[in-house]
N, C-alpha and C positions, 0 to 999 in steps of 0.2 A: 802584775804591776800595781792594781790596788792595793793588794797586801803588802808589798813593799814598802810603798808610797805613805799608807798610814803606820808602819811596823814605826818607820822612820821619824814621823812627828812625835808618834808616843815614846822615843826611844825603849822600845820592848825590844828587850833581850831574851828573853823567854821561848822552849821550842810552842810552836804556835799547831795548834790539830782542834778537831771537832770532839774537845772532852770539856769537862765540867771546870777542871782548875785555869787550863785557856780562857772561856768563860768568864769566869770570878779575875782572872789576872787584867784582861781586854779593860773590862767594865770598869775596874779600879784604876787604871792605869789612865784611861780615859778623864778619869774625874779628878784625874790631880795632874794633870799635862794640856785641858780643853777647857778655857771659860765658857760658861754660860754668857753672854753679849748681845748688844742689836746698838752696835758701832753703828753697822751698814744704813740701817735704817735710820739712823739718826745722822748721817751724812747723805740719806737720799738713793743710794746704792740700791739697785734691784737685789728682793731676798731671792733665788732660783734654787728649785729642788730637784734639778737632773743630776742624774751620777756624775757628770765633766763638770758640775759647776760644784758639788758637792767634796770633789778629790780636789779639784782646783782650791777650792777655800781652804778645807780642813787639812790637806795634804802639803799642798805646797804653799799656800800664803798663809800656816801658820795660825792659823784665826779659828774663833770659834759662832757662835750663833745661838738661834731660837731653840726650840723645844724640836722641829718640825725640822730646822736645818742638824742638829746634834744630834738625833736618833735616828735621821733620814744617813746620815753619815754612817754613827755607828752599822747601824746594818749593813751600810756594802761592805765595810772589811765584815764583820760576822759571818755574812752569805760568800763572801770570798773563800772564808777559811773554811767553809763546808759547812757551817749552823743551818737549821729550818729554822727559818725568822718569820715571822709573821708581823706586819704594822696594824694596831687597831687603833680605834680613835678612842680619844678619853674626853674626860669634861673634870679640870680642876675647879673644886669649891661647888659641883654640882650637890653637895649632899644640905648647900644652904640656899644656891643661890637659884637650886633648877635645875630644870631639861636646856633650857639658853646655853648653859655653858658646855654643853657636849661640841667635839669640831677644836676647840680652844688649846688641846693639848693630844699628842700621839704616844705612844709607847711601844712596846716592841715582846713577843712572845716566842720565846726560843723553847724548840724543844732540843734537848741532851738528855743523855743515857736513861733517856724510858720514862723522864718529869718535864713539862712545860716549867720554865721561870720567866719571872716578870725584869727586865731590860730595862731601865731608864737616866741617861743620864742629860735628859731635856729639863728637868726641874732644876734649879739655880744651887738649893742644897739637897739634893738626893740622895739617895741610900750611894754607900761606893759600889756594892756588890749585888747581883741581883739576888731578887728576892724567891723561895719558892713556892710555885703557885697554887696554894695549896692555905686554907683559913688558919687562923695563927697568931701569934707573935714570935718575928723576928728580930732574935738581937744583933745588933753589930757594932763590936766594941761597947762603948759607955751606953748608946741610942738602941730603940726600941719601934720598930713599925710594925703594923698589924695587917696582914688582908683578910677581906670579908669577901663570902658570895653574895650576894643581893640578889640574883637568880640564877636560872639555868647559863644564860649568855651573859652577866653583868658582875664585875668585881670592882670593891675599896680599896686602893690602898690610903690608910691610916696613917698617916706622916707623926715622925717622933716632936712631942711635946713641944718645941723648941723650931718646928719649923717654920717655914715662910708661908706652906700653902699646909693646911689642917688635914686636907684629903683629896682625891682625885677619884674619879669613876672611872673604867675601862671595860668596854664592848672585845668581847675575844673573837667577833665576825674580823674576819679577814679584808685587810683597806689597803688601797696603792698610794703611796705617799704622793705621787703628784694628784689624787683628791685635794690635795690640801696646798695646792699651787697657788690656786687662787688667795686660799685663807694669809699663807704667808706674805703675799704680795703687797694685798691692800690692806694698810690700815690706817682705819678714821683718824683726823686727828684729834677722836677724844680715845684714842687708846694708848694706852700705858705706856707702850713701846715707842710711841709718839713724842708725848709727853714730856720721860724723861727716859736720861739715861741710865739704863742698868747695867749693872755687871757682877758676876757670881764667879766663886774658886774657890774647890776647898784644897787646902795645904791638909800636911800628915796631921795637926794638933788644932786647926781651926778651922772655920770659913770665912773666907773676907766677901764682903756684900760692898757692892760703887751706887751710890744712890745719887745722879749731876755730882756735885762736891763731897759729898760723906761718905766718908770710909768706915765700916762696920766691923771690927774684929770679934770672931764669938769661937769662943773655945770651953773646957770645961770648968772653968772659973767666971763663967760669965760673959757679957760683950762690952767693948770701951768704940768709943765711936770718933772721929776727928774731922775736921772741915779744911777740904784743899785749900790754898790760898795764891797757889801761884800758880803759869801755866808748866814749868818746870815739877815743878809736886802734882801735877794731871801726869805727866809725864810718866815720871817716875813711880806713880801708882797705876798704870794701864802698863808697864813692864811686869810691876810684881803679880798684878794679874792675868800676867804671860799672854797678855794681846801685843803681837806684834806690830811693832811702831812700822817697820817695812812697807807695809802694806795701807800704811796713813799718808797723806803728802804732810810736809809741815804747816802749808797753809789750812790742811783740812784739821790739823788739830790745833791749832787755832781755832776755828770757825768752830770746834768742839769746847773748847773752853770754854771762849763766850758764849754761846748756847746753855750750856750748863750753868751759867750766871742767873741767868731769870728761872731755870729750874729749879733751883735754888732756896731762890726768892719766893719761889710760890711753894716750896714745900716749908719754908719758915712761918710762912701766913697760914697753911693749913695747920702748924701745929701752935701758933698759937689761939687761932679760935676754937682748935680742943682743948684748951686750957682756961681758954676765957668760960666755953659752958661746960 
């Protein structure tokens, strides 16, 4: 039924088995059919990381989520279709900001035909395909990531030039996603996810980035940026970012719109006092 249930959101057509090109198909398929998102949270909505609330979102209503809810997902259909998944915990931007930032972000470690690879499609622009776990650079297509050991138990992955986050750390100890129940649940409101609204999707030739009103296109010519202006163009850009309206009421996206108003607003005044010094 899991397998089904997500085969169906991803529309995979694909024969589905415990091999390497399943794997690379799942992953990719995943990151061009599942927004990166925290709607929920910016409407108030409990984030839950059990399997029934995990098939429920991702499965049937269509939706995508956190780092914590996305990876927590991918792995039931992966563990469905017979993968060894393992969840670890990571820390993105730990390589500037600290040991603070471990807990902040999960990823996922599959073993296939006799290699561990690195899972992740919790970062907003991630690799499509997983990476192998093994020190390096990985190309894929135009982009280029690197992983590093850092010890016995601790790896980098090296985000391409161009990304949103520089790097991530990952512990390969073994962790149960509801460790991080709590982390998804509560958050301050001085955290980001708070703050403002995000939203992440890569299409075949780009990634589109939702920052409250601004639209991000980045492709290989560069990124061109635009500012919503109505509640109809919110609309119609949380479609092209394949979050289903279904599962919004119309007054709640309203109360979305306006919201993203003073979001906005405070992201105009942060950029211009970096312009003022």
């Amino acid at each position: 039924m899991t397998i089904d249930a997500f085969l169906e959101r991803l529309e995979y057509r694909e024969p589905v088995r415990a091999d390497l090109a399943t794997l690379r198909g799942l992953h990719r398929t995943w990151r061009l059919r599942v927004p990166y998102e925290n709607i929920d949270i910016q409407l108030g909505r409990p984030v839950l990381l059990t399997p029934d609330a995990l098939v429920d979102k991702f499965a049937r209503r269509r939706r995508g989520g956190l780092c914590y809810e996305m990876n927590g997902a991918l792995a039931l259909l992966l563990q469905a279709v017979g993968f060894t998944v393992t969840i670890v915990e990571a820390g993105v931007l730990r390589a500037t900001r600290g040991d603070r930032q471990w807990g902040n972000h999960i990823a996922l470690l599959v073993d296939v035909e006799g290699e561990h690879w690195l899972a992740d499609t919790g970062i907003g622009d991630a690799f499509l395909e997983p990476l192998p776990l093994r020190e390096g650079a990985h190309r894929q297509g135009r982009l280029t990531y690197r992983t590093e050991r850092l010890d016995t138990g601790t790896w980098r992955m090296h985000h391409h030039p161009e990304g949103t986050a520089s790097s991530y750390d990952f512990r390969t100890v073994p962790r149960e996603l509801a460790e991080f129940a709590d982390r998804a649940r509560n958050k301050s409101a001085d955290s980001p996810f708070v703050r403002v609204l995000v939203a992440q999707h890569h299409h075949d030739d780009h990634e589109l980035a939702l920052r409250a009103r601004t639209i991000t296109r980045t492709g290989p010519h560069g990124a061109d940026r635009r500012t919503l202006s109505t509640l109809d163009e919110f609309a119609e850009a949380l479609a092209e970012f394949q979050i289903s309206l279904d599962d919004i009421e119309p007054e709640q996206l309203t109360a979305l719109w306006e919201k993203t108003a003073h979001q906005h607003e405070a992201w105009l005044a942060i950029q211009e006092r970096a312009v003022q010094t």
